[in-house]
Jmol script that loads the backbone (N, CA, C; Angstrom):
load data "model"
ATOM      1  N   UNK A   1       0.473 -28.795 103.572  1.00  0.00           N
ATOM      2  CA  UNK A   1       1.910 -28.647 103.441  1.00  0.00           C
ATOM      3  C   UNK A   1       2.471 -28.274 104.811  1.00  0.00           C
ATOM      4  N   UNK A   2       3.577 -28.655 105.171  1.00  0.00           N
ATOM      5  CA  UNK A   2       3.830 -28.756 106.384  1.00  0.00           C
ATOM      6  C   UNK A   2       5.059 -27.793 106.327  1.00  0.00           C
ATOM      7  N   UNK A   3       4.995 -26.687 107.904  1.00  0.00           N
ATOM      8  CA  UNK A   3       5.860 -26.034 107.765  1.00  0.00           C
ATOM      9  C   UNK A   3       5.657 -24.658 106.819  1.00  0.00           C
ATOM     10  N   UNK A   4       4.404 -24.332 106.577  1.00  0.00           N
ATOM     11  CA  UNK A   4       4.145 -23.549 105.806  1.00  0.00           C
ATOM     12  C   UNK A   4       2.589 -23.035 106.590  1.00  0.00           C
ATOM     13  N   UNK A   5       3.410 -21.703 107.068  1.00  0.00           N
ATOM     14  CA  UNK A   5       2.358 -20.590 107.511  1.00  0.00           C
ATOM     15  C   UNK A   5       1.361 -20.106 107.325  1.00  0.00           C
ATOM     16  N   UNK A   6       0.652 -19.359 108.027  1.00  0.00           N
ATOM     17  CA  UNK A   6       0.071 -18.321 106.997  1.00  0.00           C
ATOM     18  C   UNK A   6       0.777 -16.722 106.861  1.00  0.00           C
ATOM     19  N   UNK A   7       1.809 -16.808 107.588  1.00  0.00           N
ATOM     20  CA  UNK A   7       2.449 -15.684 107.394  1.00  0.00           C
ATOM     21  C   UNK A   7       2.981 -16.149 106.118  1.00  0.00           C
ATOM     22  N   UNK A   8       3.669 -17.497 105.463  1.00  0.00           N
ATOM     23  CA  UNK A   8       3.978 -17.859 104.245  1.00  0.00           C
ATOM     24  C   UNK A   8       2.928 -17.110 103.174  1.00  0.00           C
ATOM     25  N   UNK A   9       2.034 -17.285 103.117  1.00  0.00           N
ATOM     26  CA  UNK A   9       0.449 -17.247 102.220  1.00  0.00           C
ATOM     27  C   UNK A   9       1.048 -16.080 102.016  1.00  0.00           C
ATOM     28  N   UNK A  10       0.756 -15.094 103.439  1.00  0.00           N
ATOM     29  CA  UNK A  10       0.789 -13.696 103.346  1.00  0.00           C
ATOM     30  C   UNK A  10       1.960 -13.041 102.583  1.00  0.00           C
ATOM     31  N   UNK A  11       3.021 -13.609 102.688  1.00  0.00           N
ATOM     32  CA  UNK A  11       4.031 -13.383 101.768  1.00  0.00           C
ATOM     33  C   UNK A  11       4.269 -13.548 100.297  1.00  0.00           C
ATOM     34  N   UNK A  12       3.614 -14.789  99.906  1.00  0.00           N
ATOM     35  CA  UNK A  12       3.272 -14.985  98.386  1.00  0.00           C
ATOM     36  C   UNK A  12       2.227 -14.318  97.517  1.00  0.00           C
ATOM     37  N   UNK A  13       1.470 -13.817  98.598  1.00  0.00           N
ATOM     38  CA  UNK A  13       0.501 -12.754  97.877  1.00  0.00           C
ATOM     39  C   UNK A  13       1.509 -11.165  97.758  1.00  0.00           C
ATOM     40  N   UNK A  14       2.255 -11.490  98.915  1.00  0.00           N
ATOM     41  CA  UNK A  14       2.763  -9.544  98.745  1.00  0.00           C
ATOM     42  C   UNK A  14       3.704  -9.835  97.124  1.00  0.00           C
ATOM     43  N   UNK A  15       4.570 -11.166  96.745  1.00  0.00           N
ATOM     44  CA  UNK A  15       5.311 -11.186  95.814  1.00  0.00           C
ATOM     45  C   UNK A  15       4.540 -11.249  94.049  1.00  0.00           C
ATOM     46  N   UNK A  16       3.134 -11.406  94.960  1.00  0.00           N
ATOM     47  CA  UNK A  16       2.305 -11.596  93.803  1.00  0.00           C
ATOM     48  C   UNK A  16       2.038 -10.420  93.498  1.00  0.00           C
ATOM     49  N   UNK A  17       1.571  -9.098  94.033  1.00  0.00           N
ATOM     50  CA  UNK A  17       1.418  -8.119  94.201  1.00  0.00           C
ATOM     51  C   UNK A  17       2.426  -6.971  93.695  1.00  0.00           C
ATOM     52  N   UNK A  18       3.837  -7.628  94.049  1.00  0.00           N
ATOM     53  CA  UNK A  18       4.954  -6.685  93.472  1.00  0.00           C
ATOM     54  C   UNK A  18       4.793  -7.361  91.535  1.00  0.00           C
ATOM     55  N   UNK A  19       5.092  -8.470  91.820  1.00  0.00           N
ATOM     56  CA  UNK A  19       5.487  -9.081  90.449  1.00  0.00           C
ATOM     57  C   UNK A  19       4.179  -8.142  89.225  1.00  0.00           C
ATOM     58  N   UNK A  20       3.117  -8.221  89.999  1.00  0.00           N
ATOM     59  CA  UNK A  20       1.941  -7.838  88.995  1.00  0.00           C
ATOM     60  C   UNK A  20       2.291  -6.373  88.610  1.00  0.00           C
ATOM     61  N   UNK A  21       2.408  -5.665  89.755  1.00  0.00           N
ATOM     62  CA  UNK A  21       2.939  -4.710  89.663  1.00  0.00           C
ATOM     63  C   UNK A  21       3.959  -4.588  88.385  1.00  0.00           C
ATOM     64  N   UNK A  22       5.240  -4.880  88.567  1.00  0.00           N
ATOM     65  CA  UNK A  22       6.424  -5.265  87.428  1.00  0.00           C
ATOM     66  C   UNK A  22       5.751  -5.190  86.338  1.00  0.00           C
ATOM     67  N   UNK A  23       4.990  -6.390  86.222  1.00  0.00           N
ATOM     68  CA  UNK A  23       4.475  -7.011  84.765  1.00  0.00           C
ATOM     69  C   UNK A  23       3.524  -5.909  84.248  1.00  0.00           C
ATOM     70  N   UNK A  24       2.761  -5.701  84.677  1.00  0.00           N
ATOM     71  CA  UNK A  24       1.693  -4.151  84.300  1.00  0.00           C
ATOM     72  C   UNK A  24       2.651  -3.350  84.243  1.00  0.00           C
ATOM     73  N   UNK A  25       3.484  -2.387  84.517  1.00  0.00           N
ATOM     74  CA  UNK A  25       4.846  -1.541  84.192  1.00  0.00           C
ATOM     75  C   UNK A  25       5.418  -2.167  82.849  1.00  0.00           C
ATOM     76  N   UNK A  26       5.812  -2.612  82.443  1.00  0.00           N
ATOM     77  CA  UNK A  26       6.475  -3.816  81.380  1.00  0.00           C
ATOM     78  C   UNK A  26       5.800  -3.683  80.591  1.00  0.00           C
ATOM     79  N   UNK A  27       4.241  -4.288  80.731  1.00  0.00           N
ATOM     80  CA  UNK A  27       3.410  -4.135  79.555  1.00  0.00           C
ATOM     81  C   UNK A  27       2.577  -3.106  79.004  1.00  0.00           C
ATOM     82  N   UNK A  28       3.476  -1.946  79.929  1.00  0.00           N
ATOM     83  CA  UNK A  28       2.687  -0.622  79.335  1.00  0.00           C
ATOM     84  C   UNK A  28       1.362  -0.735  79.771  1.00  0.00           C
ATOM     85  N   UNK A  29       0.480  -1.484  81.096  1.00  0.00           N
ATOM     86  CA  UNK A  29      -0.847  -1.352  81.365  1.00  0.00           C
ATOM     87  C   UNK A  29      -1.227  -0.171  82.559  1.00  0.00           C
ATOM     88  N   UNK A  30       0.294  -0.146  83.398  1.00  0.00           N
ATOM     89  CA  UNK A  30       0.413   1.106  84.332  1.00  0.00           C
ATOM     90  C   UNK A  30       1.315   1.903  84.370  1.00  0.00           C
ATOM     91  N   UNK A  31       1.112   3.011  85.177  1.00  0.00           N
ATOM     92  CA  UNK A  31       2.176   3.958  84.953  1.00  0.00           C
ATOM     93  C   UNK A  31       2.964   3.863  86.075  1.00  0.00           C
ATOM     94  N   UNK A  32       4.009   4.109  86.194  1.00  0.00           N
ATOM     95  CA  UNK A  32       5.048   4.300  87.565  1.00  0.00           C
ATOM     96  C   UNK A  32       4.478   5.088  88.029  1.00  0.00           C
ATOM     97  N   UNK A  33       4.265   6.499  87.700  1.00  0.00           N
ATOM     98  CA  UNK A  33       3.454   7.288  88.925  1.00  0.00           C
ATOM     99  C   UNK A  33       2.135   7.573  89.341  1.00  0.00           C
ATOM    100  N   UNK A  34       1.729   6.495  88.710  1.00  0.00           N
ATOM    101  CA  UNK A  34       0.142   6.734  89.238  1.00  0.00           C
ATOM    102  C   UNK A  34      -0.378   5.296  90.147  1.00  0.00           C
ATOM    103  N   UNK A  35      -1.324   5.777  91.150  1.00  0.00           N
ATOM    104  CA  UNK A  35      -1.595   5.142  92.302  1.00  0.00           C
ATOM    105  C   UNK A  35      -1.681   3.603  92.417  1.00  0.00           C
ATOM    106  N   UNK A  36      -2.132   3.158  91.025  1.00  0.00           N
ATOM    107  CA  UNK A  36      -2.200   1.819  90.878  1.00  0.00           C
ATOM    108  C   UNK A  36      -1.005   0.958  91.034  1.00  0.00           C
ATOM    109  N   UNK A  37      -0.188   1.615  90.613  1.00  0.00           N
ATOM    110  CA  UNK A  37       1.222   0.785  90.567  1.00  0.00           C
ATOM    111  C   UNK A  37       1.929   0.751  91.834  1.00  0.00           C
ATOM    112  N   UNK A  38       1.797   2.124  92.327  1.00  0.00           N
ATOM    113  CA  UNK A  38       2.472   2.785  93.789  1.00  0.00           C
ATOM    114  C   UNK A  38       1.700   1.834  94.457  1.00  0.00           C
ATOM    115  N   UNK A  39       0.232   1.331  94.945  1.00  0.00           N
ATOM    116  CA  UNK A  39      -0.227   0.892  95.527  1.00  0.00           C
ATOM    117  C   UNK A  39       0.126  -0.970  95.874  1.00  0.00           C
ATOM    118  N   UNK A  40       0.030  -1.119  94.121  1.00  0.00           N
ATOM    119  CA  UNK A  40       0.482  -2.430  94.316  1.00  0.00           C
ATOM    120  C   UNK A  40       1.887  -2.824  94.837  1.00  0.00           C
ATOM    121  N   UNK A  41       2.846  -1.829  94.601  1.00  0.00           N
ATOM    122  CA  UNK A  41       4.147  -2.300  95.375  1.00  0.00           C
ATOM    123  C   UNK A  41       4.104  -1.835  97.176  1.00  0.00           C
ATOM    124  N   UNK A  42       3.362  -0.823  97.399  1.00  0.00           N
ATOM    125  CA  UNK A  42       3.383  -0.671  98.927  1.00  0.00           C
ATOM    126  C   UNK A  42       2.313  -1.708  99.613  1.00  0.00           C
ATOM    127  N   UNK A  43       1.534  -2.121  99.356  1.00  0.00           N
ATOM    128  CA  UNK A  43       0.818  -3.543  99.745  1.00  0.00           C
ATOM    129  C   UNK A  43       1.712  -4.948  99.974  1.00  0.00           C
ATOM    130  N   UNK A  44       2.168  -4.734  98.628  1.00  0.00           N
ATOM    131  CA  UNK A  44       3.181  -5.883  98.256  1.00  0.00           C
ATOM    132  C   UNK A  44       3.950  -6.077  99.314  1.00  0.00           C
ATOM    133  N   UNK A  45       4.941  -4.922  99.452  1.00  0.00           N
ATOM    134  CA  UNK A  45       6.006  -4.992  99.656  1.00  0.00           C
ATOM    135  C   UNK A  45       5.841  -5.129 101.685  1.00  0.00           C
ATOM    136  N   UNK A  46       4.349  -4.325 102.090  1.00  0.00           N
ATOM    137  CA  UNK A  46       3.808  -4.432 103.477  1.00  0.00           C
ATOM    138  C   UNK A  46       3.528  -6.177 103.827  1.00  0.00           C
ATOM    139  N   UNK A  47       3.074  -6.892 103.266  1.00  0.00           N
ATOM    140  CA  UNK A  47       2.894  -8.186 103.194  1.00  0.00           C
ATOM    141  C   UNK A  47       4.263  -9.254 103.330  1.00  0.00           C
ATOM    142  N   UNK A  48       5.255  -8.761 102.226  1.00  0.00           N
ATOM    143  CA  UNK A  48       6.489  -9.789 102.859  1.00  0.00           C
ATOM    144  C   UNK A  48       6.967  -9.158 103.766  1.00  0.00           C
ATOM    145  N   UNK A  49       7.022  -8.036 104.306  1.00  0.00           N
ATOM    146  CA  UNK A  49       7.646  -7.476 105.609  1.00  0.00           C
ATOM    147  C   UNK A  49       6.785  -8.620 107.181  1.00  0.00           C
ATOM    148  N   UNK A  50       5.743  -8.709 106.720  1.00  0.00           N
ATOM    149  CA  UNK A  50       4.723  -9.603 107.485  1.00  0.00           C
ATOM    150  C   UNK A  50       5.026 -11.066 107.435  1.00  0.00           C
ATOM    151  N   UNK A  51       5.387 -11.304 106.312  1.00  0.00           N
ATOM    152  CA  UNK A  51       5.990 -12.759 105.822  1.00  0.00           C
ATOM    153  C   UNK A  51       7.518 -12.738 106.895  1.00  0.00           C
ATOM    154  N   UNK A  52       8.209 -11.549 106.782  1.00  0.00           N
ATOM    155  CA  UNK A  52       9.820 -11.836 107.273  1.00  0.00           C
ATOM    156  C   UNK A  52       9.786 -11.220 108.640  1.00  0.00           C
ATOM    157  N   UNK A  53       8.450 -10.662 108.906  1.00  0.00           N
ATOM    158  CA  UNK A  53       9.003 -10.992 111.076  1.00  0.00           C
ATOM    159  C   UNK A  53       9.005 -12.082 111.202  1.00  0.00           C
ATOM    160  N   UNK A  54       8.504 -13.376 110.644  1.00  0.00           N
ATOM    161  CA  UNK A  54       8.746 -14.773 110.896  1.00  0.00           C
ATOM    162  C   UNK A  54       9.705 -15.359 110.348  1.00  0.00           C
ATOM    163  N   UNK A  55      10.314 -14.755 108.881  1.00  0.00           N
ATOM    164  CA  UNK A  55      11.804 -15.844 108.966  1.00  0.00           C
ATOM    165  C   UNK A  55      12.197 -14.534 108.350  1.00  0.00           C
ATOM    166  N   UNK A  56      12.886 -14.197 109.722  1.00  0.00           N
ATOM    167  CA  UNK A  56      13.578 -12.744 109.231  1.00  0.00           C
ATOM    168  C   UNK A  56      15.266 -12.682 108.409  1.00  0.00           C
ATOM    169  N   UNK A  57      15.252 -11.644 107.555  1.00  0.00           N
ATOM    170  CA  UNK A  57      16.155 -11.790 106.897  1.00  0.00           C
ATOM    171  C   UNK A  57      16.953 -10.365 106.589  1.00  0.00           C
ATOM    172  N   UNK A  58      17.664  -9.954 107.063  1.00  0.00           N
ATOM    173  CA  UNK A  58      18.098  -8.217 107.243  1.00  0.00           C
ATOM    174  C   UNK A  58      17.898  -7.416 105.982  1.00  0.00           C
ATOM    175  N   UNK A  59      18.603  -8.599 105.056  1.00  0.00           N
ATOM    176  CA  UNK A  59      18.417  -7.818 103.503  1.00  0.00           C
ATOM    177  C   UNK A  59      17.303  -7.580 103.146  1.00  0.00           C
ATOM    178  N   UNK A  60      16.434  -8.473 102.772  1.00  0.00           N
ATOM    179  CA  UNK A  60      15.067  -8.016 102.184  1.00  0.00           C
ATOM    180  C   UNK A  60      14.314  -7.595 103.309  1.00  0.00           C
ATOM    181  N   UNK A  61      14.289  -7.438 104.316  1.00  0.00           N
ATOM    182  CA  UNK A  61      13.294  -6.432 105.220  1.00  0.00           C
ATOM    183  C   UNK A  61      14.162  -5.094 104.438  1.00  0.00           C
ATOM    184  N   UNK A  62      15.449  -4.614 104.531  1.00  0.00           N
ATOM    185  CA  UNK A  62      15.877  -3.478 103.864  1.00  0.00           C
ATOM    186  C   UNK A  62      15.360  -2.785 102.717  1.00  0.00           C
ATOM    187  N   UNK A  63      15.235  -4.085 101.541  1.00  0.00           N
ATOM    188  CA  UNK A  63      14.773  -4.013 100.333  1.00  0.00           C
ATOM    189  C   UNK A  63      13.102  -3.096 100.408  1.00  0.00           C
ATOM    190  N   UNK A  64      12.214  -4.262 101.270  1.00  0.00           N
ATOM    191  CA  UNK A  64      11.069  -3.591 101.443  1.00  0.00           C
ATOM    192  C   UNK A  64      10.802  -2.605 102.383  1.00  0.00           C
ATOM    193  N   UNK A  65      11.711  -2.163 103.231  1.00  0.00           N
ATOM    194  CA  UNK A  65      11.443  -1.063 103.902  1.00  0.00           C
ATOM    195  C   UNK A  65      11.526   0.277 102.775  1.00  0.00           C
ATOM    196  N   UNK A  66      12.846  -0.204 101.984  1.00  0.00           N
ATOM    197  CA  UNK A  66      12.795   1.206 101.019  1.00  0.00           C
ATOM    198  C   UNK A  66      11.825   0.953 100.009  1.00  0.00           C
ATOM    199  N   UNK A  67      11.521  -0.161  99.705  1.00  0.00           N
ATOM    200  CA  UNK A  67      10.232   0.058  98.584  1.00  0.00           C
ATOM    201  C   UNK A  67       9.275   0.355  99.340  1.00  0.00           C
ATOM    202  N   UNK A  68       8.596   0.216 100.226  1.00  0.00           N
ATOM    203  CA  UNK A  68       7.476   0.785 101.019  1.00  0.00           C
ATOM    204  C   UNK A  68       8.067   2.738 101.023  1.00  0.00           C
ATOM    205  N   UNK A  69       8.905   2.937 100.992  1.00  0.00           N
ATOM    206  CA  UNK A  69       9.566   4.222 101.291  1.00  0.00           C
ATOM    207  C   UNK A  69       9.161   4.745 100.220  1.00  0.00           C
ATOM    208  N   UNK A  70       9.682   4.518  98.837  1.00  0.00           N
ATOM    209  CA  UNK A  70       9.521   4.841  97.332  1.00  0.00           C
ATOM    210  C   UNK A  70       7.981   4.854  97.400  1.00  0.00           C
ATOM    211  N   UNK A  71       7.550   3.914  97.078  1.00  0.00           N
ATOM    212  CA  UNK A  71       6.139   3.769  97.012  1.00  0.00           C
ATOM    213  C   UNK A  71       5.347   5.387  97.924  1.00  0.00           C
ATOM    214  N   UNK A  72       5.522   5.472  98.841  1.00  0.00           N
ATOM    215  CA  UNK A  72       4.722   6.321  99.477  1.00  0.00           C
ATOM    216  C   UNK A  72       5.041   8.195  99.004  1.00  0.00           C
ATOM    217  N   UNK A  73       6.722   8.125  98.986  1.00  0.00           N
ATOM    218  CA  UNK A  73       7.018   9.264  98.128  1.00  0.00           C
ATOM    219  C   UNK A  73       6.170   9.043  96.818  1.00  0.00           C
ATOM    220  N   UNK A  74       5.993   8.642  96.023  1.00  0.00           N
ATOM    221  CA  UNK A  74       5.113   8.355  94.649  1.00  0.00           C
ATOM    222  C   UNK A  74       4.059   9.086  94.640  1.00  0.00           C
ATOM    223  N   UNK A  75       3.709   8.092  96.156  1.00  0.00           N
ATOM    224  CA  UNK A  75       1.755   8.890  96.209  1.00  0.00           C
ATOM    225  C   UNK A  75       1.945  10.270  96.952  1.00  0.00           C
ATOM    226  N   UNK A  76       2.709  10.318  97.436  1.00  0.00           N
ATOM    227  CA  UNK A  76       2.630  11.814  98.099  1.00  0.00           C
ATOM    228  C   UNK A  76       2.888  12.931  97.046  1.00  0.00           C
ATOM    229  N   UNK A  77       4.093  12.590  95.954  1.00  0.00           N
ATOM    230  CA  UNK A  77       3.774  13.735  94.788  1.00  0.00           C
ATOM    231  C   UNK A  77       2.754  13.206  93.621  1.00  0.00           C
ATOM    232  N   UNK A  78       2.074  12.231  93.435  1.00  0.00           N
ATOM    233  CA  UNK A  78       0.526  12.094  92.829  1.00  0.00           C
ATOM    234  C   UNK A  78      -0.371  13.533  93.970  1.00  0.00           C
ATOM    235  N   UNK A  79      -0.755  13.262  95.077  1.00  0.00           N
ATOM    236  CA  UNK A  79      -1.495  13.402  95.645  1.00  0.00           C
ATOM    237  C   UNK A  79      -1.091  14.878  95.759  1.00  0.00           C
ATOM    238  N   UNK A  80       0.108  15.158  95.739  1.00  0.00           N
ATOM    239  CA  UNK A  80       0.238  17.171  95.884  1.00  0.00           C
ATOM    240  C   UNK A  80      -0.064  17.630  94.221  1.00  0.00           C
ATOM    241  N   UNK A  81       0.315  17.110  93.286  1.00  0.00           N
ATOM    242  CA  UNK A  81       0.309  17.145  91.492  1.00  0.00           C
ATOM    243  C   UNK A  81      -1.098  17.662  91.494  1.00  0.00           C
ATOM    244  N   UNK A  82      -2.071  16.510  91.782  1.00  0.00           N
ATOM    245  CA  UNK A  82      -3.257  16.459  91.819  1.00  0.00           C
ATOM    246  C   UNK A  82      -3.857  17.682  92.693  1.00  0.00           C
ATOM    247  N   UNK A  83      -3.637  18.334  93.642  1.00  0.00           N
ATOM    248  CA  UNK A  83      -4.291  18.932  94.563  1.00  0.00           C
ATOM    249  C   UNK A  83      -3.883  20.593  93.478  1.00  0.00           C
ATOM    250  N   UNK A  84      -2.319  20.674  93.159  1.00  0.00           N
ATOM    251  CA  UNK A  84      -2.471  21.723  92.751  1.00  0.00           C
ATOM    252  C   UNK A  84      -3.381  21.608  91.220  1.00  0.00           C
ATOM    253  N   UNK A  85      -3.390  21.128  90.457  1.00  0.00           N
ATOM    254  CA  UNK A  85      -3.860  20.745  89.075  1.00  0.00           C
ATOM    255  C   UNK A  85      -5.513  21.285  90.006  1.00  0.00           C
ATOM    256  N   UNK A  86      -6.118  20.852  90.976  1.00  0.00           N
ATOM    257  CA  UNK A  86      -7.136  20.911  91.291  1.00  0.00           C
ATOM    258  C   UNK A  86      -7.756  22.795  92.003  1.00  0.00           C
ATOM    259  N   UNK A  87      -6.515  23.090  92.377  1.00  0.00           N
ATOM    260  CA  UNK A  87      -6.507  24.524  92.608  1.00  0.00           C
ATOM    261  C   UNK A  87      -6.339  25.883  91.855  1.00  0.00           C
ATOM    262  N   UNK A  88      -5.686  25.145  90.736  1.00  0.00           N
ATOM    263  CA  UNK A  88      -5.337  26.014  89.660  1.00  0.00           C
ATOM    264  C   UNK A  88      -6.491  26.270  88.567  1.00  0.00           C
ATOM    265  N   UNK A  89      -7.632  25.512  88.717  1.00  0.00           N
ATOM    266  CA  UNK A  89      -9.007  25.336  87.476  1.00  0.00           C
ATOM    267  C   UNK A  89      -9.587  26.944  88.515  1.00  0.00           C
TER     268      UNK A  89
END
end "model"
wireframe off; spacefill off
backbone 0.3
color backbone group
């Protein structure tokens, strides 16, 4: 296919990555705050940022800068939840 990157690739996997994300949320298979989900959208969302230094686009670099943002707040209160839950036994 012509005209089609691999920064393209790299981008259809990050949308694959959010979407799965979505769909596991939806179907009740993950939780919003636990790492699996957080993970799959900060991957995701790191991948079309990779996709759009090559056809850059102001809005959705925005979009995924704050979902990369969200995402990492997520794991940072997983990861303090967990530490005290782990101090308190």
């Amino acid at each position: 296919m012509e005209g089609y990157g691999w920064y393209d690739l790299v981008g259809n996997v990050g949308v694959a990555l959010v979407l799965s994300a979505y769909l596991g949320l939806t179907l009740g298979r993950l939780a919003s705050d636990r790492p699996p989900y957080l993970l799959l959208n900060l991957v995701g969302s790191a991948l079309l940022l990779v996709s759009l230094a090559f056809a850059f686009n102001l809005s959705a670099v925005l979009i995924q800068v704050f979902w990369i943002a969200i995402s990492l707040i997520g794991l940072a209160r997983w990861f303090r939840a967990r530490r005290r839950r782990a101090t308190a036994r």
